[in-house]
N, C-alpha and C positions, 0 to 999 in steps of 0.2 A: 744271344745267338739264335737262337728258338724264334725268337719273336722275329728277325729281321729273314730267317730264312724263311716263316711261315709268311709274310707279309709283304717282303721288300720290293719281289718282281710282280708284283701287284699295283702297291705306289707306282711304283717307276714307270707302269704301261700307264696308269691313271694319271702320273704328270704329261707324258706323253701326248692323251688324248686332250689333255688342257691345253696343250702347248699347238694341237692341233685345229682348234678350233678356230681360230685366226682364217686358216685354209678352207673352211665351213662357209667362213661367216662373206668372205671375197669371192667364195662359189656361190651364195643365196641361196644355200640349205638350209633346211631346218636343222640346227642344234641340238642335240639330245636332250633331254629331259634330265638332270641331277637327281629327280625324287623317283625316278622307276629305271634309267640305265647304271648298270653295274660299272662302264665303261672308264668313267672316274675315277672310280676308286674311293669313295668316302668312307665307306666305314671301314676296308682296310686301313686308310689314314687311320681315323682314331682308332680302330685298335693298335695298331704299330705305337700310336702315343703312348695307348695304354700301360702295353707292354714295354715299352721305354722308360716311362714318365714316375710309373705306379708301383708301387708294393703294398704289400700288406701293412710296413712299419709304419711310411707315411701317408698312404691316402692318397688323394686327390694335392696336387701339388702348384701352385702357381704358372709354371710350365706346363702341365699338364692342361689346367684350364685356357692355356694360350695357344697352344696347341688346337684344341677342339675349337678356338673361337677363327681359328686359321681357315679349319675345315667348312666350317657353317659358313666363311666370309665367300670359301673358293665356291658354295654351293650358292651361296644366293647370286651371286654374282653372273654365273654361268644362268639365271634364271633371268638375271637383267638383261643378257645377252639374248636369250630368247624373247624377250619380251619387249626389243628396242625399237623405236619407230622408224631408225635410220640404219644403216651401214657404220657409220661416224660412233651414234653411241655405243651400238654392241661393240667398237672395236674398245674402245673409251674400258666398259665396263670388263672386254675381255685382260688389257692390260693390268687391271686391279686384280683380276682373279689369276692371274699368272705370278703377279708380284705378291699374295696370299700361299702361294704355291710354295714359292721360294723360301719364303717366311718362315712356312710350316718345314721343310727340305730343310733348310739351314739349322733350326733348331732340332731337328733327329740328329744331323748330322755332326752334332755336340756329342751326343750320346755314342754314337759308332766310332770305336777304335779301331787301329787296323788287325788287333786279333778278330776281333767280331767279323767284320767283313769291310766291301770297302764303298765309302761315303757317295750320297747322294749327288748328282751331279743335279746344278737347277738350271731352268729353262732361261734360255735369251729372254731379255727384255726389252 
């Protein structure tokens, strides 16, 4: 519970701005930066994993490193989209980091019962 009230409206703004870059990229803005804006939300992700995935008893858990490989996929990704020579590709690379998004949303959303609080909703694809 802890973990999802310290973290959750964090995620949710940071899938949001994922969800929003679509709107960025059909304006020919510049995309944020994943390694220096907070706007994302990445290392709220992996910690929300953390604190999901991780205990002391077991460690580092299969899910837990699927989780993080979710994070790094939605980060590079969003780097591909800055980095595209076209409209076409950054949309291409945006789609993958939304469906990375989801990936990562879906599998918390294992974890959250409705005492805890209540489930991730994921972005249109």
């Amino acid at each position: 519970y802890d973990t999802l009230k310290k973290y959750g409206s964090r995620v949710v703004d940071g899938a949001n701005a994922i969800q929003s870059v679509g709107d960025v990229i059909s304006s020919g803005k510049d995309v944020a930066d994943p390694s220096t804006s907070p706007i994302y939300a990445l290392r709220p992700m992996g910690l929300l994993a953390n604190g999901f995935l991780a205990s002391e008893n077991t460690g580092t858990t299969n899910e837990l490193l699927l989780a993080r490989w979710y994070v790094n996929e939605i980060y590079l990704r969003i780097n591909d989209v800055r980095n595209a020579s076209s409209k076409e590709e950054a949309m291409k690379s945006w789609v993958i980091a939304k469906k990375a998004t989801n990936s990562y949303l879906a599998l918390m959303n294992r974890v959250v019962t409705s005492k805890v609080g209540d489930k991730f909703a994921l972005l249109p694809v």
